[in-house]
C-alpha positions in Angstrom: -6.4 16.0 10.9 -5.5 14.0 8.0 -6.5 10.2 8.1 -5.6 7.4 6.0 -7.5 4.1 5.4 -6.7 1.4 3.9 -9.1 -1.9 3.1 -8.7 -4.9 1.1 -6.6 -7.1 3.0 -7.5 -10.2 4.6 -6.4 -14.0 4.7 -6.1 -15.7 1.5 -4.5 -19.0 0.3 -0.8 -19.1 -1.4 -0.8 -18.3 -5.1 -4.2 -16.1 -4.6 -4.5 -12.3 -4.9 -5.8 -9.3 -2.8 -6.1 -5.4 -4.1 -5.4 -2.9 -1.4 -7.0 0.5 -1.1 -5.7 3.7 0.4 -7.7 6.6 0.6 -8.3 9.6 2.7 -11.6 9.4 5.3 -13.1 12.4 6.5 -11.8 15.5 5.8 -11.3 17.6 2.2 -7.7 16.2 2.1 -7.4 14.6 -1.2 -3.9 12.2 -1.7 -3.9 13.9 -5.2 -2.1 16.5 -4.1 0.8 14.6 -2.6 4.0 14.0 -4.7 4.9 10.7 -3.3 2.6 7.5 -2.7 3.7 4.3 -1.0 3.0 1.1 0.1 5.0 -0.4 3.4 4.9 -3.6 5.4 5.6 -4.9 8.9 5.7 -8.8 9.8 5.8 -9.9 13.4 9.0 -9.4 14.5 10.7 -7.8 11.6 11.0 -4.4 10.5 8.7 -2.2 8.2 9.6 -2.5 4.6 9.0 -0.4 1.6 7.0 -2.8 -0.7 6.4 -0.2 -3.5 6.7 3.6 -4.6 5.1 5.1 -7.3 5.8 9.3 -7.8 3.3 11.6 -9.2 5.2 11.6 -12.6 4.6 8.2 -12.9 7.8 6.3 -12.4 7.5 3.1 -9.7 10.0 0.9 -7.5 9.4 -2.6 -5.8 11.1 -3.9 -3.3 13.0 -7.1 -5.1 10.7 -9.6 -3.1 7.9 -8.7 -4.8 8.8 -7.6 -8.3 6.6 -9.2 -11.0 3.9 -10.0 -8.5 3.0 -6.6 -7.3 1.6 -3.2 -9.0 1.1 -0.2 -7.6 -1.4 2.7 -9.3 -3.2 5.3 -7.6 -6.9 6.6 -9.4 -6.8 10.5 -9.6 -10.7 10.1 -10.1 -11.4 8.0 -6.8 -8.4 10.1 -4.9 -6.7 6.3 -4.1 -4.2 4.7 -3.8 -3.9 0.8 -4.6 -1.9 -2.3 -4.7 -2.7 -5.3 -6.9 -0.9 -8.2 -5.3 -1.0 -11.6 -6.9 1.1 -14.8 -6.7 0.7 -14.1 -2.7 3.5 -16.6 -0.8 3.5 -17.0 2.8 6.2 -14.4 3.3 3.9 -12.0 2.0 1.9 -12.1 5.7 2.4 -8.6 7.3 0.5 -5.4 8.1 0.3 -2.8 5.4 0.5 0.6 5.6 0.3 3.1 2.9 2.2 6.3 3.0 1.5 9.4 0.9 4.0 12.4 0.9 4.6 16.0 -0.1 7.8 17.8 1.8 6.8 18.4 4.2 3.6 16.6 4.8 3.6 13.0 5.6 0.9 10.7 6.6 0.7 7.6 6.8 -2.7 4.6 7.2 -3.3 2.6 10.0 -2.4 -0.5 8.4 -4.1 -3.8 7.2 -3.7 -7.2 7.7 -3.0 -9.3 5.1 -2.4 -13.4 5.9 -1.5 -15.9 3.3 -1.8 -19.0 4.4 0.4 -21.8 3.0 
């Protein structure tokens, strides 16, 4: 079974930064071979949002809330997925959940909480 973890979030102060990690754990899966790679979040009572895509040719999409603050990359090398997130506001507080795909395949982290304080 395929499992996803990310690490890097945490509680940081508005204006601060935090680099999330995705990568597979236990098992020969390697996220390299997926054609898709993206990072989601949840805040409390809202729905999930797609923060970032990035495909495997290269070409990437923010979500308009973060544009300018955020960059996605992933590191063929260490088989992971990332997401450099600077300029953190308030509104940035949510669980994050990276999300790697190849039709049909689709998996997805178990998310990591990441709390900017104001």
């Amino acid at each position: 079974q395929v499992q996803l973890v990310e690490s890097g979030g945490g509680l940081v102060q508005a204006g601060g930064s935090l680099r999330l990690s995705c990568a597979a754990s236990g098992s020969i899966f390697s996220i390299n071979d997926m054609v898709w790679y993206r990072w989601h979040r949840q805040a409390p009572g809202k729905q999930r949002e797609l923060v970032a895509s990035i495909h495997i040719g290269g070409s990437t999409n923010y979500a308009d809330s973060v544009k300018g603050r955020f960059t996605i990359s992933t590191d063929s090398a260490k088989s992971t997925l990332y997401l450099q997130m600077n300029s953190l506001k308030p509104e940035d507080t949510a669980v994050y959940y990276c999300n790697v795909e190849r039709f049909p395949r689709n998996y997805w982290g178990q998310g990591t909480q990441v709390t900017v304080s104001s």
